[in-house]
C-alpha positions in Angstrom: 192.4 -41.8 -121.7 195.0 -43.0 -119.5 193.0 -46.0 -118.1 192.2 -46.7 -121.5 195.2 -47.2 -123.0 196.8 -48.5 -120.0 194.6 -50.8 -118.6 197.2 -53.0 -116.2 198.8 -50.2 -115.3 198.5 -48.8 -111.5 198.1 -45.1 -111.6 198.2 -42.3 -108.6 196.5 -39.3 -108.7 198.3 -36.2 -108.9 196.7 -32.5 -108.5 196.9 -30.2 -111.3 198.6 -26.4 -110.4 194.8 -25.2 -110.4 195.8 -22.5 -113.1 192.7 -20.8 -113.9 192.4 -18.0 -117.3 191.0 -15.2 -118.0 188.9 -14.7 -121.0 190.7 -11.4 -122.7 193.7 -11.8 -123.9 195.0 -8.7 -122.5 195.1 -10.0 -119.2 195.9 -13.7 -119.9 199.7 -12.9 -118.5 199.2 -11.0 -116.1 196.1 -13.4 -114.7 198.9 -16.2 -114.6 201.6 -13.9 -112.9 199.7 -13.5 -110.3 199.1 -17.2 -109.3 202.9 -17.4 -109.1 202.3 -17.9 -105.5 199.5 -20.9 -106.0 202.4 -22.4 -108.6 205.1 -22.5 -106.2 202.8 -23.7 -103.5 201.6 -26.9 -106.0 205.3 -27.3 -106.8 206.0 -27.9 -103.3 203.0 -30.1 -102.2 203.8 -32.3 -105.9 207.4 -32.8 -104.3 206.2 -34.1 -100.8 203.9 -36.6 -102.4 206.8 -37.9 -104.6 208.4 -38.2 -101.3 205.5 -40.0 -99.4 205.0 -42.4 -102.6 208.4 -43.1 -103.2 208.6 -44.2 -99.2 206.0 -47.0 -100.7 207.0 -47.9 -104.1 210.8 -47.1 -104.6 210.7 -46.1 -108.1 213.8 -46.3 -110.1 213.1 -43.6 -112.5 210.5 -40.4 -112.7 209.7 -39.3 -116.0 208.1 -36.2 -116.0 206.1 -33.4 -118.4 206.6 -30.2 -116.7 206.1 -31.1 -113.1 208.8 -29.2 -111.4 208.0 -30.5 -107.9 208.9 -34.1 -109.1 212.8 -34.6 -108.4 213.5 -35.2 -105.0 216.9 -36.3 -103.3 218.2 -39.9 -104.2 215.7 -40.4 -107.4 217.0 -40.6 -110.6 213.9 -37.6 -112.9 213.9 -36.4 -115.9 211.7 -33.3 -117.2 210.5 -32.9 -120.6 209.9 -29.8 -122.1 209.9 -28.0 -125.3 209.9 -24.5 -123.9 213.3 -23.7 -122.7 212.9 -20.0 -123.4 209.4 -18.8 -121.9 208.3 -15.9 -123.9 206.8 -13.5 -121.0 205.3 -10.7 -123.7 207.7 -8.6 -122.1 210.5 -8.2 -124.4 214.2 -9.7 -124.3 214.9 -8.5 -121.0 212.2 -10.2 -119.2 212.8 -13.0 -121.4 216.1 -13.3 -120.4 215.8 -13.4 -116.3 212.7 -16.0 -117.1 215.2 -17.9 -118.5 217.9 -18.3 -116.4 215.3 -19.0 -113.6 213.9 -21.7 -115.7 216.9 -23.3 -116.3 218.0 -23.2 -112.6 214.5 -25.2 -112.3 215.4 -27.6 -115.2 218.5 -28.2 -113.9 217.9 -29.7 -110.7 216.5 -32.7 -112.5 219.5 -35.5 -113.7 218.3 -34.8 -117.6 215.9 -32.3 -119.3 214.4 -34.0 -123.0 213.6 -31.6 -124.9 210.8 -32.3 -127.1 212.2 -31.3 -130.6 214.6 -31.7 -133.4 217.7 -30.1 -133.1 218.4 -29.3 -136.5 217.2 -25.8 -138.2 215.2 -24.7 -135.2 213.6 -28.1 -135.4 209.3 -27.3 -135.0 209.0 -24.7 -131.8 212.0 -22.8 -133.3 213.8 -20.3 -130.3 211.6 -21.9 -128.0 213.6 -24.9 -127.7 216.6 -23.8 -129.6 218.0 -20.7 -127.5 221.0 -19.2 -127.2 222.2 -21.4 -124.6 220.5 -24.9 -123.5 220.5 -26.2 -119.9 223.4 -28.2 -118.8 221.6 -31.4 -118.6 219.7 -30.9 -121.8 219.3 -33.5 -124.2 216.8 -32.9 -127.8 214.9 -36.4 -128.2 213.0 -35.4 -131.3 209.3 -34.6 -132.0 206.2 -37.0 -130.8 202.6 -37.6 -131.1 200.0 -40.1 -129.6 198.8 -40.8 -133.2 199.6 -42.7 -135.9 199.0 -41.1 -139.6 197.4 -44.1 -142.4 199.7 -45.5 -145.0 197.5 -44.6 -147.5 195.3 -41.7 -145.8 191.8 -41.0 -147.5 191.8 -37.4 -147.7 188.5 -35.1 -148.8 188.7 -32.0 -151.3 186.2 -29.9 -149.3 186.9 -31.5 -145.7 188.1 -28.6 -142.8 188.6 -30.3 -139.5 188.2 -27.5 -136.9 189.7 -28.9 -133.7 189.2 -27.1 -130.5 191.7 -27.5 -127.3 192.8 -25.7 -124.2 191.5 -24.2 -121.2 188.2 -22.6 -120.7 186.1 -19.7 -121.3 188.8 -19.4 -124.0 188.2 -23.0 -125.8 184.3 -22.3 -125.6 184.9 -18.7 -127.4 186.4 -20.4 -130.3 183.8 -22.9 -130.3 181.0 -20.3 -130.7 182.9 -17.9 -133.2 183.4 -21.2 -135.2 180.2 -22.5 -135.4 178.6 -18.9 -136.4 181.4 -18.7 -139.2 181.4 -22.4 -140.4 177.6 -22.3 -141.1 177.9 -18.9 -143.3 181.0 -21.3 -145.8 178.9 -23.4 -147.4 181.4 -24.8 -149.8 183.2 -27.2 -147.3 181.8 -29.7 -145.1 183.0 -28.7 -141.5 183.6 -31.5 -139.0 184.0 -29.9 -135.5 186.0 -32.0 -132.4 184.8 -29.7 -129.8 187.6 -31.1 -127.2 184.8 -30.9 -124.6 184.4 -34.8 -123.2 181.4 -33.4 -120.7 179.7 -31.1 -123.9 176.8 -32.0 -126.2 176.7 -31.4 -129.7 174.5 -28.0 -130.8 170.8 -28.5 -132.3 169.8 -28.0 -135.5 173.2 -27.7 -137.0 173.5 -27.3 -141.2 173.8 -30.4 -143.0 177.5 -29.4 -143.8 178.6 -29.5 -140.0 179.3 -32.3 -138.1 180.2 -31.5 -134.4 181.9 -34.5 -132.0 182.3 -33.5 -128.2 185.4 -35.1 -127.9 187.2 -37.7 -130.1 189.9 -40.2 -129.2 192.9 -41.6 -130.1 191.7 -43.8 -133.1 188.6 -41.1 -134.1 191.2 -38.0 -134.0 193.5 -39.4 -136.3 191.1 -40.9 -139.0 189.7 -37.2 -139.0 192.7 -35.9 -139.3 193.6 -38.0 -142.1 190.7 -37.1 -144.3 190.7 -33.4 -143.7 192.3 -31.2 -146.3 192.7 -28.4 -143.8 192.9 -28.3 -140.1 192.1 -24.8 -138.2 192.6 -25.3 -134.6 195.0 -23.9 -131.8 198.9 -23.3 -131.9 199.4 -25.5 -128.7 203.0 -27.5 -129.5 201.2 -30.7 -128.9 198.6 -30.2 -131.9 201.8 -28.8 -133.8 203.2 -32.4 -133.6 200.1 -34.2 -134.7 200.1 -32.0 -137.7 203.7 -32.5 -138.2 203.0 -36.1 -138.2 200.2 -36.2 -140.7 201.7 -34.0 -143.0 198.3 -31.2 -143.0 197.9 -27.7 -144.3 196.3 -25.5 -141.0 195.0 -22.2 -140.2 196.5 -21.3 -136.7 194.5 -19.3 -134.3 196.7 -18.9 -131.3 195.1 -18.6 -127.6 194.9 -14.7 -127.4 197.3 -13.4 -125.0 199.1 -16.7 -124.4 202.4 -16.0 -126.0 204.0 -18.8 -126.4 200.9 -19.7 -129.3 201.2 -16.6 -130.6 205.3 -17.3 -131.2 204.4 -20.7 -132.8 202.1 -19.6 -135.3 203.7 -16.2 -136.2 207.0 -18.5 -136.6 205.3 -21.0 -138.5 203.2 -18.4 -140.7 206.7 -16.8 -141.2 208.7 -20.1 -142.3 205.5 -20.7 -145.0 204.3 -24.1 -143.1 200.5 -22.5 -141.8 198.5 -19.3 -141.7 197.8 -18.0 -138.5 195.3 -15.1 -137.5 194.4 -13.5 -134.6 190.6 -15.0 -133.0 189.3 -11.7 -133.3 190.3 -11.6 -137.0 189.8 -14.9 -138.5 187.3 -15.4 -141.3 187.1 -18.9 -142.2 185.3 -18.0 -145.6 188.5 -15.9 -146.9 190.9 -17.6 -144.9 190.7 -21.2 -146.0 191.7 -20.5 -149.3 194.7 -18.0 -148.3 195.8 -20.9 -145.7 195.2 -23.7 -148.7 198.4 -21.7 -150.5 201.0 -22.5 -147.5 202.7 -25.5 -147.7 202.2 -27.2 -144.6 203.6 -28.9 -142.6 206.1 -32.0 -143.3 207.0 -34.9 -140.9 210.4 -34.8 -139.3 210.3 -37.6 -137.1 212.7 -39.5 -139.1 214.8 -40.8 -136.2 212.7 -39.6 -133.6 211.8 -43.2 -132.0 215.4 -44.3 -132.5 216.7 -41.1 -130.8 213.9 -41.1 -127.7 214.8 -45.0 -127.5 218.3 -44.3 -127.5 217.9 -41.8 -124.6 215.2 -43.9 -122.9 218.2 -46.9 -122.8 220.9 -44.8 -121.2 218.7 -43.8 -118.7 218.0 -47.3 -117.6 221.2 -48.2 -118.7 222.9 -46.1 -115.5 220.4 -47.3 -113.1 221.8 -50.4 -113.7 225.1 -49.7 -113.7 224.3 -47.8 -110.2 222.1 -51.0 -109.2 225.3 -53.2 -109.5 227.5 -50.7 -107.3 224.9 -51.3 -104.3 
């Protein structure tokens, strides 16, 4: 995706943490507690290749989406991040020393953007609007890699069921949502399986469609002409329906808590229905998640904001440019 929207671009590869899920949602936290070790360890290795790359390239600035290894001594980084409170599943008091560990994290970095409006708990409500924000904290508005039609062409009976996040978890949902989808014969079902190595099921009903994997341009012309989207609370599929304005049932990764906030938060703020994966029933739930309101654009002065912020940054490395 990168490669294809960047073509001139050089681009270095960088090792993922290695994260690996479990497939029951009662042990999705405690699975990823105990790679805390394997976390720490990629945190340190990302931090020696910044080192070894900058030796090569001297970058002036490192923007980065929740790599915590990438701030080194010298190098002006930013982090961005909409979850300044992790919610462990713990309760407030785990919540809290999470926290204030996080922050101590965020806060090594010259500025943390935080990926949200700041007014009226903005989209991932306590999330990104706790009690107390990180020193260096700065809110630089909601944003999406799509662009929603002027005038978007939208079908009566068109669900878009879009399917994200890690596996065996994304291929559960996949399988509960084709057995349900082919019993609600009143809509026409177009599936985005998020799955760019997967094939498309035989002998599918004439009113399913199924695409392994879409991109930019495909996702948001479906998008446009669905009337409802069900798919995953992950905060970057929150934006995208922020930014086309759509009506969505949420079914949040079991056991993955921050999800489970989002779409109770949503669900409780009217915007989209959520249910739990092992309660969802697309043929009474698409009319109940029809009733909420949806969810409404509030990027107004987004792009000015995250320009605005983008400017100051290079606006002091010039200044400290000129000093030298």
């Amino acid at each position: 995706m990168l490669k294809k929207n960047f073509p001139d671009l050089p681009q270095f590869l960088l090792p993922g943490y290695g994260i690996t899920y479990s497939s029951s949602g009662g042990t999705f936290v405690l699975k990823l507690l105990s790679q805390i070790p394997k976390i720490l360890r990629a945190i340190h290795r990302e931090r020696k290749w910044l080192h070894d790359t900058q030796a090569t390239h001297q970058f002036d600035l490192v923007i980065s989406d929740n790599r915590y290894g990438l701030k080194i001594e010298g190098l002006k980084s930013v982090i961005l991040t909409h979850q300044l409170q992790i919610m462990t599943g713990f309760g407030p008091g785990a919540d809290s020393v999470m926290r204030r560990m996080h922050f101590r994290m965020l806060e090594k970095f010259d500025e943390c953007w935080v990926v949200d409006t700041q007014e009226n708990g903005g989209l991932a409500g306590a999330l990104s609007h706790p009690r107390q924000l990180p020193a260096n904290s700065h809110y630089i508005g909601q944003l999406s890699q799509l662009l929603a039609p002027v005038a978007p062409e939208q079908h009566n009976n068109s669900i878009l069921i879009l399917l994200s996040g890690p596996e065996p978890m994304r291929g559960i949902l996949e399988e509960i949502m084709l057995q349900q989808a082919a019993l609600a014969i009143d809509y026409h079902f177009h599936i985005i399986a998020g799955n760019p190595s997967g094939r498309a099921p035989a002998h599918l009903p004439a009113h399913i469609t199924h695409t392994a994997y879409a991109n930019t341009q495909e996702l948001a012309g479906a998008l446009a002409r669905a009337r409802l989207v069900v798919c995953r609370s992950g905060y970057s599929t929150l934006m995208d329906l922020a930014m086309f304005e759509k009506k969505a049932l949420l079914i949040p990764t079991p056991g993955q808590s921050e999800q489970e906030y989002l779409a109770m938060h949503l669900q409780t703020r009217g915007v989209a229905l959520s249910k739990r994966q092992g309660e969802v029933n697309l043929s009474k739930d698409i009319p109940e998640a029809l009733d909420y309101k949806g969810f409404k654009r509030n990027l107004a002065g987004t792009s000015g904001l995250m320009e605005a912020v983008i400017d100051n940054a290079l606006q002091q490395l010039k200044v400290a440019a000129g000093r030298h």
